[in-house]
C-alpha positions, 0 to 999 in steps of 0.5 A, spaced: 470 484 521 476 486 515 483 483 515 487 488 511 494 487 507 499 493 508 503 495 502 508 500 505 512 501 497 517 506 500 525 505 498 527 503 505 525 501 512 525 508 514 521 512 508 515 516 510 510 511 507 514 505 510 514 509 517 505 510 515 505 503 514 507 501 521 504 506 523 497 504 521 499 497 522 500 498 529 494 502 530 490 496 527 493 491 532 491 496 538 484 496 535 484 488 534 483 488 527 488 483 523 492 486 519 499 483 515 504 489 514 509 488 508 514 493 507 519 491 504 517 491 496 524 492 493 529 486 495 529 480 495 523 480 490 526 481 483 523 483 476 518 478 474 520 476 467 516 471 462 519 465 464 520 466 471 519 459 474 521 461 483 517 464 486 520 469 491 520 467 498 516 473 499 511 474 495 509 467 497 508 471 504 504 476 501 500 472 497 498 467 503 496 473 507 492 476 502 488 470 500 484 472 507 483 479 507 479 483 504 482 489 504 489 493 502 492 498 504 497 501 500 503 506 502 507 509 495 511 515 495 509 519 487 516 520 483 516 523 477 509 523 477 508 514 478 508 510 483 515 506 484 517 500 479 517 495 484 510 496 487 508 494 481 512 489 480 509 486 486 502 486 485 505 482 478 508 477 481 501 476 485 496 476 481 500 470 477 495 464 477 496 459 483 494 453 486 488 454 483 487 461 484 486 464 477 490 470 474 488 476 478 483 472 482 487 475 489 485 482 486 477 481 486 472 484 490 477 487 495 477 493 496 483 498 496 486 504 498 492 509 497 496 512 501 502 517 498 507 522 503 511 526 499 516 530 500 514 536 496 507 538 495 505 533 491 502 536 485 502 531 480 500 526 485 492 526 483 494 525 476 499 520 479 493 516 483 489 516 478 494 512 473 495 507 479 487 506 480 487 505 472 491 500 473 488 497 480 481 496 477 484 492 471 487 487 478 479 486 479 481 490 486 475 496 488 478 502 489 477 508 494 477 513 489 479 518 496 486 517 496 490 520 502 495 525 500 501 526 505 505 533 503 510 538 506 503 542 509 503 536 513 510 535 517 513 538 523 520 541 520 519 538 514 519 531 518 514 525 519 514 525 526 507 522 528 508 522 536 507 530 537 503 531 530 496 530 533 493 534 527 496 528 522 495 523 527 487 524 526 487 526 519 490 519 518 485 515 523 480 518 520 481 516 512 483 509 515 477 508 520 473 511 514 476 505 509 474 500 514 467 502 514 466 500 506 
């Protein structure tokens, strides 16, 4: 059975990936899948520097929860065709060696996958993603290389409203059913 890790890199608690990502967790709970949801990536977490001796509290957190999961679900918005400073700044501070984890070793063999809502169409997403996947395999992660593109196509007047937008909801559902099956 699959425990998952979900990083939900939007900029605040009601960001359109931040809300997937409690959307996704609580639609894992329903169906009694361990899940460890992480939406806050951008405080309280601080730029990792060379000598950076503390580490935060909230990446002990995350790093405690992924030590038992073998998946990852990641919710990022694209900006200016990346993905934001501080979900690379968290994946950083976890793949530090650790307690007898070796650099990366949180990473390896566990499968992960990308999850982006946009605001637009999302035309520099694809080139975003693959950047971003470049980046995950030098983690050691395996990475679905179908990732989920949320756009303005997929909004009821331009606004994720998932309780009445059965279409997104299922679209959603399947790509997460689909991951859980690798």
């Amino acid at each position: 059975m699959s425990k998952i890790l979900i990083l939900g890199s939007g900029t605040s608690n009601d960001s359109k990936n931040n809300l997937l990502a409690n959307f996704t967790h609580k639609y894992l709970v329903e169906n009694k899948i361990v899940s460890y949801l992480f939406t806050n990536l951008y405080s309280d977490i601080p730029f990792l520097l060379e000598r950076e001796s503390q580490v935060p509290k909230n990446i002990i957190e995350i790093r405690d929860s992924l030590k038992s999961c073998n998946k990852v679900l990641i919710f990022s918005p694209v900006f200016n065709g990346g993905y934001l400073a501080h979900l690379k700044n968290t994946l950083d501070w976890l793949s530090l060696s650790f307690e007898g984890f070796e650099y990366n070793q949180l990473f390896k063999n566990k499968y992960v996958k990308v999850v982006s809502a946009v605001n637009g169409s999302g035309g520099n997403a694809q080139k975003a993603f693959d950047i971003l996947k470049l980046q995950l395999e030098n983690y050691g992660f395996n990475v679905d290389s179908n990732f989920l593109l949320i756009n303005k196509n997929d909004y009821l007047n331009n606004e994720l409203i998932l309780e009445s937008n059965q279409e997104l909801v299922s679209k959603i559902q399947n790509h997460i059913n689909l991951f859980l099956t690798r």
